[in-house]
C-alpha positions as CSV (number, residue, x, y, z in Angstrom):
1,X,-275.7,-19.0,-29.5
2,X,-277.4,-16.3,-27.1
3,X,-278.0,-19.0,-24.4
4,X,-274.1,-19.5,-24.7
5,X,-274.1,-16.0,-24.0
6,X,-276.5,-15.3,-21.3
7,X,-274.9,-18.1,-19.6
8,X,-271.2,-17.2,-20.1
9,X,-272.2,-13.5,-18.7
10,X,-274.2,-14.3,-16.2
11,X,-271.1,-16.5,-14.1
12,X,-270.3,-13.9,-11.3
13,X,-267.1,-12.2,-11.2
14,X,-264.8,-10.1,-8.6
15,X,-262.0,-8.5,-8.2
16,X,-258.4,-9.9,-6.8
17,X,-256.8,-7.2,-5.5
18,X,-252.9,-8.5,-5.2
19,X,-250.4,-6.6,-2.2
20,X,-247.1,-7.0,-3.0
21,X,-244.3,-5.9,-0.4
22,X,-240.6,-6.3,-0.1
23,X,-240.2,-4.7,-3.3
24,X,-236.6,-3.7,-4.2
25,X,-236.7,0.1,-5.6
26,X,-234.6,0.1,-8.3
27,X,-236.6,0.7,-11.7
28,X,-237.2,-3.2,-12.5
29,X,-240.8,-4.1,-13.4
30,X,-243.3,-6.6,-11.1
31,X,-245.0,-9.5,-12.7
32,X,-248.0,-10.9,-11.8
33,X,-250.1,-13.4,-13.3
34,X,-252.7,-14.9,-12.5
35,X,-253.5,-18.8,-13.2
36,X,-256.4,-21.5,-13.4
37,X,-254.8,-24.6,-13.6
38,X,-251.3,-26.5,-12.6
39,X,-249.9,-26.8,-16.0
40,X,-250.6,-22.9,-16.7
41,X,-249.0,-22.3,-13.3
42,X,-246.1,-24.9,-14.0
43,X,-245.2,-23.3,-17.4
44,X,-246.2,-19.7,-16.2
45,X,-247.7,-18.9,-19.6
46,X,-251.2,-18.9,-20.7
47,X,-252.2,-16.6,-17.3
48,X,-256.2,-16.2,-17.0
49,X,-255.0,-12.6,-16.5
50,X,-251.4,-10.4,-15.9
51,X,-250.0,-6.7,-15.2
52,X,-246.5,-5.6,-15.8
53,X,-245.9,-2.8,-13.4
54,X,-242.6,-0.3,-12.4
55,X,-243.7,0.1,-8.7
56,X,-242.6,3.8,-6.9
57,X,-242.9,2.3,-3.4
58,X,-241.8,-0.9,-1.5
59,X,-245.7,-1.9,-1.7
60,X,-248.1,-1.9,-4.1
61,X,-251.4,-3.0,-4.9
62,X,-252.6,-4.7,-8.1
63,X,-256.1,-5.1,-9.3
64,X,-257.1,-7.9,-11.4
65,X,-261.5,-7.0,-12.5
66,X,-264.0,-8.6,-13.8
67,X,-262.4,-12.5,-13.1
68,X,-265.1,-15.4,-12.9
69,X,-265.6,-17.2,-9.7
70,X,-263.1,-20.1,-9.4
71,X,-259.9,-21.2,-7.6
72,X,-256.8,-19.5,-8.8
73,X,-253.0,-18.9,-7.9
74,X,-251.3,-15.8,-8.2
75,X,-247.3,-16.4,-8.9
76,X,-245.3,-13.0,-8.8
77,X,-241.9,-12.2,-9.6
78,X,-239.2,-9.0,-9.7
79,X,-236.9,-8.4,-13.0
80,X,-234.6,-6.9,-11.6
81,X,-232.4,-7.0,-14.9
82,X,-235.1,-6.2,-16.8
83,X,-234.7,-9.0,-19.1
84,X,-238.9,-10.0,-19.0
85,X,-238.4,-13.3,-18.1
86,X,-237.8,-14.7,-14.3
87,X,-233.9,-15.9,-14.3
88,X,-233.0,-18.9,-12.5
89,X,-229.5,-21.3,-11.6
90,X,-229.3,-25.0,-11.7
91,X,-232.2,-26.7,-10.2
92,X,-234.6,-24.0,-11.7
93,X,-233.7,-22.2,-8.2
94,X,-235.2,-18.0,-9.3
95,X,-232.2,-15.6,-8.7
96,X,-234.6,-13.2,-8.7
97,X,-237.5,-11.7,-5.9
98,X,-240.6,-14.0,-6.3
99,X,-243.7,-15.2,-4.2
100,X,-246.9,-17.3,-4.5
101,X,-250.3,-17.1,-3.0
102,X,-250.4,-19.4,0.1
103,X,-247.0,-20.1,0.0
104,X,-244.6,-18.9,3.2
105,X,-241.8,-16.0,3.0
106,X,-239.3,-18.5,3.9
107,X,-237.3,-18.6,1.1
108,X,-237.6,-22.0,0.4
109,X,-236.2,-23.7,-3.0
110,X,-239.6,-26.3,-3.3
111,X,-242.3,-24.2,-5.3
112,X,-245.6,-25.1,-4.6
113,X,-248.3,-27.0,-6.6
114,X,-251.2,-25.6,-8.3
115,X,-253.5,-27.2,-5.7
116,X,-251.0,-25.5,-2.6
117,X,-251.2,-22.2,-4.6
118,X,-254.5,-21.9,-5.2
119,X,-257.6,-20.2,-3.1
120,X,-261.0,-19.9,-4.0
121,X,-263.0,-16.8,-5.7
122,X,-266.1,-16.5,-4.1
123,X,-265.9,-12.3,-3.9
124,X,-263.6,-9.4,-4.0
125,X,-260.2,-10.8,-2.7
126,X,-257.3,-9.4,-1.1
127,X,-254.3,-11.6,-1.4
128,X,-251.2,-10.4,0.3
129,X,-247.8,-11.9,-1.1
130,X,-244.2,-10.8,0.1
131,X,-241.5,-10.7,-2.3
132,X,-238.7,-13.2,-1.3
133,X,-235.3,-14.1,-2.8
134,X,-235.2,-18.4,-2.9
135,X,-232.1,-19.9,-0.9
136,X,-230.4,-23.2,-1.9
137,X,-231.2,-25.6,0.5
C-alpha cells in the first residue's frame, strides 16, 4: 500500500491556468471543467477538475493546482439564465456563450473531439479560450 502511495504522489503536477474573454457582464456564472478522456468530455460530467465562478470583468483567469501531468481539454460555458446546466436547440446547437481548448472562435455548430480538444501537461499552462455564441450552419 505505501508503494501505491509514493508512486501516486510522486507523478508531477502543474497548474492550468484558464483565460476566459468575451464574457457577457450580466450576473450569470462561468463553467469550466476540466476533462481526461472523450467520453468525460462528450457527457461533460465526471470533470478531472471544475470552478463555478460570477466573473466582475469581461476576462478572467481561472486556476486549476495540483493536476497530474497528462493531456486534457478544457470545455467552458456562460449560464446566462442561471439554470446550471448549458441550454441547447435542436441539433444539441448551445444557445448559450461556450468555447473549447484548441478549438477556433468561429462560431461553428461541429464541437470538437476529445483528441482536437486536448493538449498536453508537461508544466504550468496558460490556455486562452474566447467565449463564443454557436451559429446554425
Amino acid at each position: 500500500m505505501l508503494l501505491f502511495a509514493v508512486f501516486i504522489f510522486g507523478q508531477p503536477t502543474a497548474i492550468i491556468t484558464v483565460s476566459v474573454s468575451n464574457i457577457e457582464l450580466n450576473g450569470s456564472r462561468i463553467f469550466v471543467g476540466l476533462y481526461d478522456n472523450e467520453s468525460s468530455f462528450k457527457l461533460k460530467s465526471g470533470a478531472v477538475d471544475s470552478v463555478i465562478i460570477v466573473p466582475k470583468e469581461e476576462n478572467l483567469e481561472v486556476s486549476l493546482k495540483n493536476i497530474f501531468w497528462g493531456n486534457y481539454a478544457v470545455a467552458v460555458f456562460q449560464d446566462i439564465n442561471n439554470n446550471g446546466v448549458l441550454d441547447s436547440k435542436t441539433l444539441n446547437i448551445p444557445v448559450e456563450p461556450v468555447g473549447i481548448s484548441n478549438y477556433p472562435a468561429n462560431g461553428s455548430a461541429t464541437p470538437p473531439s476529445f483528441k482536437k480538444a486536448q493538449f498536453q501537461l508537461r508544466g504550468d499552462t496558460l490556455i486562452s479560450i474566447p467565449l463564443v455564441l454557436i451559429k446554425k450552419n
